[in-house]
Each structure stands twice: as structure tokens, then as C-alpha cells.
N, C-alpha and C positions, 0 to 999 in steps of 0.2 A: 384268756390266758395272759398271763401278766410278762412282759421282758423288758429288761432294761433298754432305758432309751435314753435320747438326748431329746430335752423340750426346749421348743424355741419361744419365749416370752416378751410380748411388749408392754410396756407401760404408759396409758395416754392418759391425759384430760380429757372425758367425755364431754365436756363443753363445747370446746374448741378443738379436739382433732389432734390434739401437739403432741407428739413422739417427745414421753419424758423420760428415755432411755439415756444413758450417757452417751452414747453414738445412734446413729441412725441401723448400726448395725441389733439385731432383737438378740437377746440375754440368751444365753443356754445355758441350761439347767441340766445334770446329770442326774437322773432316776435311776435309781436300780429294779425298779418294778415291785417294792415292797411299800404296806402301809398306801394311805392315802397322799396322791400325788400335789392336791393345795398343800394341805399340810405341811408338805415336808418342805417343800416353795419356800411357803411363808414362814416358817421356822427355821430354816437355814440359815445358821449366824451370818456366812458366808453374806446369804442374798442381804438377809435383814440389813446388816453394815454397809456392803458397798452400794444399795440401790435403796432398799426404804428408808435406811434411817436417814441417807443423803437427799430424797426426794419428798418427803413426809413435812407438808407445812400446811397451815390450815388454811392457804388461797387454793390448795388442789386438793387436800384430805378426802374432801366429799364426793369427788370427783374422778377421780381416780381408778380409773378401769386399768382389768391387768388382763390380754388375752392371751393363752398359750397355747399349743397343741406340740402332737406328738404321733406316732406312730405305733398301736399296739398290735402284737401279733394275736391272731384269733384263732381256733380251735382246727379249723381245716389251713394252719400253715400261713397262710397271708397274712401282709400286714392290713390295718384297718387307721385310715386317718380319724383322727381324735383332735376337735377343738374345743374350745371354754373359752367364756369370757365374764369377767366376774367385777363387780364395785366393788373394790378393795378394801373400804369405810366398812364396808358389811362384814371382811371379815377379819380383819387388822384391829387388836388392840391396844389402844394408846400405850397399856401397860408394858408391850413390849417394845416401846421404842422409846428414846432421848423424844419425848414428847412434851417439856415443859414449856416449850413454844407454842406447840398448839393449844396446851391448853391456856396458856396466858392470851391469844387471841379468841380462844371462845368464850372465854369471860369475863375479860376486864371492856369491851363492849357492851358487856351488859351493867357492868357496875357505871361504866358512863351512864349509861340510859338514868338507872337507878338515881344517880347523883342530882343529872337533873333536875327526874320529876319530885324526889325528896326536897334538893335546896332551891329550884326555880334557877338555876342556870346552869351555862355547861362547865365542864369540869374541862380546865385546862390541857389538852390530851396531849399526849408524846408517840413517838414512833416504837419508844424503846419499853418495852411491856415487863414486871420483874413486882413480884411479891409487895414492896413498898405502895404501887397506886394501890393494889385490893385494899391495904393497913390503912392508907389515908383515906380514899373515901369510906369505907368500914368507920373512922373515926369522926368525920366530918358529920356524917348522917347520926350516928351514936350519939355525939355533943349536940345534936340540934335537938335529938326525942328522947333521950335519955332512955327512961326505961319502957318508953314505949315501945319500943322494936327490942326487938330480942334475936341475937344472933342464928340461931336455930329456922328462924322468919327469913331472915336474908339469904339464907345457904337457900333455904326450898324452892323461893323465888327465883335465885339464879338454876336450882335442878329445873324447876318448870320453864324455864326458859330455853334452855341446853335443850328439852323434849321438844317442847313446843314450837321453837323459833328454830332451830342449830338442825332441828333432826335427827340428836345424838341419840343412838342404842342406849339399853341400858346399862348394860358391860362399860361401855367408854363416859355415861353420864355417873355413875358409880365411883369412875376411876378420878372421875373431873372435880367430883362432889369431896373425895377425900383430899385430895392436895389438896383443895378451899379449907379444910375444915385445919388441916395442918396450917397452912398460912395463918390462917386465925386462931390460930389453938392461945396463943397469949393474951387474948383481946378478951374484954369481961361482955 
């Protein structure tokens, strides 16, 4: 039997244990006891704004467990304690958050890599991540093979990578593959 409740949520690094709440105090959530309770969590402008979209970077993206519980009341009158705990990576899509950060750290890492083993050195690296390194090394590697490589080659290699290395779902390897394909949509 479903009743409105208050859930109380925390948000950690499962790596290391660190309360990535804004306060030490855990989140409450108002439920009214309709629909699915993640769901409405994670879709709530409200939360998404003031706590994901604020906490959402790709040193904690992966890692990111969200535990909550609550109190449901059950069929003979009492209430019944209710916990979860969930990797939020699993069910947070890049597409609904100010996500162009994360995804510039999960792939201009790889275009270093790339740059490398293409030209035999490293690629002079910045702190500050932004559509222009993907266009320059995309350019550097181009002018070196000309029509050897083909753009459609490099995109796959950074999707198999995102799988294979990163761990990305496919929903968020999808979402990663398309900004790439926008960034380079000008590039022959």
C-alpha cells in the first residue's frame, strides 16, 4: 500500500566513503506515493539542479552511489522500513544533465592516447577540455594519413573505447558518440 512519505537520501563516492551531499545533513525527498520512487528522485528538476547537476563530474560519475529509504505503510496498518542503494552511473543519463564536462573528460583522454600512438609523441595536454583539442588532434592525425583514416574509424575507436576502457552504458556511449560526431560534423 503505497503513502506519501519523506525520503531521506545520501549521496557518496563508493570508492572512498565521502558524503557528496551539500551538508552532512542526507536530502529529503517528498514522495507522494505515486509512480516509481527512483524515478521521480532522479527526474525531479528540483533534485537534478540543486544536487546532480552540481555534483556530476567525471572523477565521481562512476562512482556515485545514492542510498535512500523511507517508510511504507503495509496492508495490516504499520509502517514497513524501506532501503536502496543504487550506482547512479547505472541510472543517470548524461543527456539529462549540463554534461559537456563529462563528457570532454571521457574523451579527449582518449584522443591523447590516440595522438600518440598515431604521431609517436604526446600531445601537449591542458587542464582546460573544450571542442578545439578533439578539432586539432582530429586534424594533426588527418594531415599525417590523409585518406587513410576516415573519420567514421576514429569515432568507433573512441565508442570502443568509452565500452571497453570507460565502462560507459550504451544509452550514455550513444549520447557521447553523438556530441563527437557534432564536434566534427565540419571536418572532411
Amino acid at each position: 500500500m503505497l503513502n506519501d512519505s519523506l525520503v531521506a537520501i545520501n549521496i557518496y563516492d563508493q570508492n572512498t566513503n565521502v558524503l557528496i551531499n551539500k551538508s552532512l545533513v542526507p536530502i529529503l525527498f517528498y514522495w507522494n506515493g505515486k509512480g516509481d520512487l527512483l524515478n521521480n528522485i532522479l527526474n525531479d528538476e528540483k533534485f537534478k539542479e540543486n544536487y546532480l547537476n552540481s555534483i556530476l563530474d567525471f572523477d565521481t560519475f562512476r562512482n556515485l552511489e545514492m542510498s535512500y529509504f523511507y517508510f511504507e505503510l503495509q496492508e495490516d496498518g504499520k509502517e514497513a522500513y524501506s532501503d536502496h542503494v543504487i550506482l547512479i552511473s547505472e541510472h543517470v543519463k548524461l543527456k539529462d544533465f549540463n554534461s559537456d564536462q563529462i563528457i570532454y573528460n571521457l574523451i579527449i583522454p582518449h584522443f591523447y592516447n590516440l595522438y600518440k600512438k598515431a604521431l609517436k609523441e604526446d600531445y601537449d595536454e591542458t587542464k582546460v577540455f573544450n571542442d578545439d583539442i578533439i578539432i586539432e588532434i582530429y586534424r594533426k592525425i588527418k594531415d599525417k594519413y590523409q585518406e587513410k583514416i576516415e573519420k567514421s574509424t576514429l569515432v568507433n575507436w573512441i565508442r570502443s573505447e568509452l565500452i571497453n576502457t570507460n565502462k560507459i552504458d550504451s544509452s550514455n556511449t550513444n549520447y557521447i558518440i553523438n556530441k563527437l560526431n557534432q564536434i566534427l560534423e565540419h571536418e572532411n
